[in-house]
C-alpha positions in Angstrom: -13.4 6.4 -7.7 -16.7 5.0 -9.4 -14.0 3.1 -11.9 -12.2 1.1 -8.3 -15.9 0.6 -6.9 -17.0 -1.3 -10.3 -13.3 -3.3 -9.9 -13.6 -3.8 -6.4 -17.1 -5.8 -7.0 -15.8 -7.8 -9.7 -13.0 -8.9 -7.5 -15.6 -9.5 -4.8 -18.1 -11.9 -7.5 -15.0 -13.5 -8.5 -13.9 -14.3 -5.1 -17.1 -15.9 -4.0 -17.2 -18.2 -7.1 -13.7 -18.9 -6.5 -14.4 -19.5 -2.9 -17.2 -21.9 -3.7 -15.0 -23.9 -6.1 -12.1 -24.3 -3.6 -14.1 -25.4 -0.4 -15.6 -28.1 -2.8 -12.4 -29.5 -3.1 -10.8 -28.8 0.3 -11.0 -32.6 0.8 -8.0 -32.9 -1.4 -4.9 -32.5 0.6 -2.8 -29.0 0.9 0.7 -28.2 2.8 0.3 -25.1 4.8 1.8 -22.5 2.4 4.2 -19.0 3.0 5.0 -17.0 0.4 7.2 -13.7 -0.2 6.6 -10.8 -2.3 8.0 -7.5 -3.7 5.2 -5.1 -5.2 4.7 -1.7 -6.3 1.4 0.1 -6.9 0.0 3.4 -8.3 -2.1 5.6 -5.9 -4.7 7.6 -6.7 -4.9 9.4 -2.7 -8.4 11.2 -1.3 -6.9 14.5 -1.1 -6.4 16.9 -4.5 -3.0 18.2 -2.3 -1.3 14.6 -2.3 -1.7 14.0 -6.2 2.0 14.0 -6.2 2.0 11.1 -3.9 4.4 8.1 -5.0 4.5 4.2 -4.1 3.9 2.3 -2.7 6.7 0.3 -3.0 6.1 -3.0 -0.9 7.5 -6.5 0.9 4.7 -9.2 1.8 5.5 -12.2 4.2 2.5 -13.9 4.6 1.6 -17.8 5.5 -1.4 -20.4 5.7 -3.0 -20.8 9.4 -5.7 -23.3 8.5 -7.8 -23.8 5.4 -8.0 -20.4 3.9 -6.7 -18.2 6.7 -3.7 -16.8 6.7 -1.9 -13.9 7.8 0.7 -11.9 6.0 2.6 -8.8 7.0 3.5 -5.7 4.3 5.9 -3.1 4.9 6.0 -0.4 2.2 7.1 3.1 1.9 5.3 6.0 0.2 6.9 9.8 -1.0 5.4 12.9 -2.1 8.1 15.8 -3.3 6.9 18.8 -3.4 8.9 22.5 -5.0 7.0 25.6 -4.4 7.7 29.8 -4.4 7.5 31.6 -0.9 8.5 34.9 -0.7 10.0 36.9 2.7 9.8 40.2 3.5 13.6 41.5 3.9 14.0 46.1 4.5 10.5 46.4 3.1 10.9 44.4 0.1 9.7 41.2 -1.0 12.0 38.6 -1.8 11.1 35.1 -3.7 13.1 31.6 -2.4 12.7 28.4 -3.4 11.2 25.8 -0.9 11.0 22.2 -1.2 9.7 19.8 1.1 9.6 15.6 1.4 7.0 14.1 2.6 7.4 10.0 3.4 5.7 7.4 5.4 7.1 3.8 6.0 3.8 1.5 6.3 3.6 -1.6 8.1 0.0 -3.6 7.2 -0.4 -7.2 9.3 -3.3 -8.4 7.6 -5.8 -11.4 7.9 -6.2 -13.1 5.1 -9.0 -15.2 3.1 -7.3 -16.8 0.2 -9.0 -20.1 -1.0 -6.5 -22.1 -3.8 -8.2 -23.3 -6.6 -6.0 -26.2 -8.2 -3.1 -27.8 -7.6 0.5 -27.3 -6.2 1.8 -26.8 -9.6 -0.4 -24.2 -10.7 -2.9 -22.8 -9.0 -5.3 -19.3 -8.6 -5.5 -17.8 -5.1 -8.4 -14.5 -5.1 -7.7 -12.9 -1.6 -9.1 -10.8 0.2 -7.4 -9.3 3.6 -7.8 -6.8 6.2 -5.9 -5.3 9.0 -5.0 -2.2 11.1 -1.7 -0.2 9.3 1.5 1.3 11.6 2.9 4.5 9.9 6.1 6.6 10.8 5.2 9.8 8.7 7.7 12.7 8.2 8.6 15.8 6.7 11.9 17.5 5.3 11.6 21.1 4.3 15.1 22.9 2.6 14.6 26.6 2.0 17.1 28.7 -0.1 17.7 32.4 1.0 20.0 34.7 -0.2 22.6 31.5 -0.8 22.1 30.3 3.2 19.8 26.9 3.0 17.4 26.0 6.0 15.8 23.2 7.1 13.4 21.5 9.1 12.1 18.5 9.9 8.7 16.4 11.9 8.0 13.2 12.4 4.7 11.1 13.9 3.7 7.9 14.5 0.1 6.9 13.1 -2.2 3.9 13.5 -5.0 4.0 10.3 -6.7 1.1 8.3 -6.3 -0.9 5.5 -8.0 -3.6 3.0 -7.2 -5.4 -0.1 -8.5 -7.6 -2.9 -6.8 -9.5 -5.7 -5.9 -12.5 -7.3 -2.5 -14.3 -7.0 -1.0 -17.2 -9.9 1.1 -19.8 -8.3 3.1 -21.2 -11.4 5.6 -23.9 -11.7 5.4 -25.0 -8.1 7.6 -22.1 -6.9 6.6 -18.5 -8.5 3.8 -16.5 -7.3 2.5 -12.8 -9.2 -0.3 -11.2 -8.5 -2.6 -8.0 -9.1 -4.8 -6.4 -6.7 -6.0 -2.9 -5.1 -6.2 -1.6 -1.9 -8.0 0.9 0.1 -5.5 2.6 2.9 -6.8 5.2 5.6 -3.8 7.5 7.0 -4.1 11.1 8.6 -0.8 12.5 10.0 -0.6 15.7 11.9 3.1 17.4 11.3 3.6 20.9 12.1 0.3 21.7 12.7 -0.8 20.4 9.6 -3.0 17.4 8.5 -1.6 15.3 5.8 -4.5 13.2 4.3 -2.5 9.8 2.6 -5.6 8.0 2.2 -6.8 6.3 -1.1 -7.0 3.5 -3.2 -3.6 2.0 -4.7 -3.5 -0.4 -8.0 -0.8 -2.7 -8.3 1.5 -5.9 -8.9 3.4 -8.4 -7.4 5.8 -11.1 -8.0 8.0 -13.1 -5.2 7.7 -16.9 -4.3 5.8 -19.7 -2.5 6.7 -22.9 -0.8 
């Protein structure tokens, strides 16, 4: 956690520098932008019980509304698989199955962005920083095998949480746009009975295109 602190404040010096640099040149003329982007990230969640947790795997449209505000909308999925050892009591005796459960959540993030440009349409560096509520459709499918009959069972919820990001994206030969960033996501889902804690910090890339 300290280790994403220290990066998140050297994303945060580099942004205002980069911020200063940009507004002195705002005089200089600029299309409004939009870009697309695919993305994957690795997440290190809150909760010791989510360690397993995968994604997540992302799509970004986003566009300039004036100057350095835009807005931009992710949709990502995350996936935890999880294979565990139960054990029923069947006529007195104790009898070990296999369990496995899949726990998903498909993410929608409409954030509003600051992302200053620093250069020119050709090539150009774009820090960002962007915040916004986050939309989650969180479920669980559980298979149990028992004496060579299978079971399952399934939940589902809808969540609202909270999200924030910081990064720097490279728009190169006009067209391509990459970037690195991280993000901090808050998501608690309730399913059968239980509290799932998704919340953490992800660490990622992206690469799509700009025009």
């Amino acid at each position: 956690m300290k280790v994403f602190m220290k990066i998140s404040f050297i994303i945060a010096a580099l942004f205002a520098v980069s911020f200063s640099s940009a507004y002195a040149q705002e005089s200089k003329s600029r299309s409004n932008d939009g870009w697309f982007l695919v993305g994957y990230s690795y997440t290190f969640p809150n909760s010791k019980s989510m360690d397993g947790l995968q994604g997540p795997a992302t799509i970004t449209i986003g566009g300039d509304l004036w100057r350095f505000i835009g807005l931009e909308v992710t949709l990502g999925g995350r996936w935890d698989t999880q294979n565990y050892v139960r054990s029923a009591s069947i006529g007195g005796a104790y009898i070990p199955y296999e369990a496995t459960s899949l726990l998903w959540s498909f993410d929608m993030k409409p954030y509003l962005m600051l992302q200053p440009k620093i250069g020119v349409d050709m090539i150009s560096l774009r820090p960002y920083f962007g915040i916004g509520p986050s939309f989650h459709f969180t479920g669980i499918n559980s298979t149990e095998e028992l004496l060579g009959s299978s079971y399952k069972d399934s939940a589902s919820s809808f969540d609202v949480g909270f999200s924030a990001k910081a990064g720097l994206r490279l728009q190169a030969l006009k067209f391509l746009f990459v970037g690195v960033g991280t993000e901090y996501l808050y998501h608690k889902a309730k399913l059968n009975n239980r509290t799932y804690d998704f919340s953490g910090w992800t660490v990622g890339a992206e690469v799509g295109f700009i025009w």
